[in-house]
Every structure is written in structure tokens, then in C-alpha cells.
N, C-alpha and C positions, 0 to 999 in steps of 0.2 A: 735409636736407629743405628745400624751398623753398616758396614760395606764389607765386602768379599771379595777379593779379586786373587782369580785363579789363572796361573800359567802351564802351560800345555805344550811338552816338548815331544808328543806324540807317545802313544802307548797309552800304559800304565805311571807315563811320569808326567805328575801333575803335582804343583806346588801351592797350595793356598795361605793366602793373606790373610787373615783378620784387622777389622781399620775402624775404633771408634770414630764417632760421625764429627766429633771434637775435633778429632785430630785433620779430618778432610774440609771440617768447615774452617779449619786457620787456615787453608792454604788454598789461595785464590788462583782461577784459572790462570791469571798470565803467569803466576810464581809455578806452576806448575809445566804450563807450555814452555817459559825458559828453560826448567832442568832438561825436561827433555831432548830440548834444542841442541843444550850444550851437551849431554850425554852424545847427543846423535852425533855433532860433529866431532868428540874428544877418541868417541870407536870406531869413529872412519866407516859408519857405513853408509851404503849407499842407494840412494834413492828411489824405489819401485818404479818414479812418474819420471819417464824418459825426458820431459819438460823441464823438472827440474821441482815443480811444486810440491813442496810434502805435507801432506794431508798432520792431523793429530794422530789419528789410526796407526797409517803408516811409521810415523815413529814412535809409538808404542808397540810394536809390533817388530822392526826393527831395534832400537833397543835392548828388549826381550833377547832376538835372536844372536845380535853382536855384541852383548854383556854375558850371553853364554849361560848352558844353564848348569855350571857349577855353584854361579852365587846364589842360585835359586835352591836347588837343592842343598847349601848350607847355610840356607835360611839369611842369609848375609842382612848387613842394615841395608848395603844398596839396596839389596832385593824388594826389601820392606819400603826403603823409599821410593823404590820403584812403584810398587804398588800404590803407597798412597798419593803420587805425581798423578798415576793413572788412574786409579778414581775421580782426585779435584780437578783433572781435566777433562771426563767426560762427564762428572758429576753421575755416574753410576752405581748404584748403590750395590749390583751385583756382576761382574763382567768377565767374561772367560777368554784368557788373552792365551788365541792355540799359534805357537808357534810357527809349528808344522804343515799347518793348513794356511796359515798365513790369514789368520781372522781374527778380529774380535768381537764377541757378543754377549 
């Protein structure tokens, strides 16, 4: 079994992961929701839910957009660990994170 996750900065520019199921099954959802966590607060961004609550999505999504997509398109490790953060923590085996549109699915 394998995982995919694809980032989507609108257009023609879209960057795909490949993620043995190995490498997603060592890495448990909180270890996962942490980096993100810390990601989200080390780029200063800022939270879609005027409340204050932020969803997993939304900092995946987030993230994505305030890590910029330089590291994506030079394949960066972040990038890579980007993706497999975001896989173990929706446990998606195929996920298409659009920047642009502000979605993931």
C-alpha cells in the first residue's frame, strides 16, 4: 500500500509526493498533529476560524500556503515531510492539498 499526496498552487503547478505505507504507519497521529502545530505557529500563520479553533485541514492547508511553494517545487525534505505529516494525520492514502482553492481532498 502506498500514499500520494499532491499539492496544488493553482494552474499547472502541482507537486506530488510519493510515501511508502512504512514510513506513514511509524508516524502516529499526534506525532503528526504536533509538527504541524509547530510548523503553523514557527510561519506565523494565521487562522481561517475567527474563533480561534483550527481544525487539522486548516493547518494543512495553511502550512502548505505559508511554507510557500518554493519548497515544494524543489522537492525540499520539508516538503516531503510535509506530506507524510499530512497523510499520518488524515490517514489518507490519497489526498490533493489545493492551495489555491483553499481545500483538501
Amino acid at each position: 500500500m502506498s500514499y500520494t499526496v499532491t499539492v496544488v498552487f493553482g494552474g499547472n503547478r502541482e507537486y506530488e509526493f510519493a510515501l511508502h505505507a512504512s514510513e506513514v504507519a511509524g508516524t502516529t497521529k499526534d506525532q503528526a498533529r504536533n509538527w504541524l502545530t509547530q510548523e503553523f505557529e514557527e510561519l506565523e500563520c494565521t487562522p481561517s476560524n475567527p474563533m480561534g479553533k483550527v481544525l487539522v485541514l486548516d493547518m494543512i492547508l495553511s502550512v502548505a500556503k505559508y511554507g510557500g511553494e518554493s519548497r515544494f517545487e524543489q522537492g525540499s525534505e520539508w516538503a516531503k515531510k510535509f506530506a507524510l505529516m499530512s497523510a499520518a494525520a488524515l490517514d489518507r492514502q490519497a489526498m490533493r492539498v489545493d492551495v489555491a482553492a483553499f481545500v483538501v481532498g
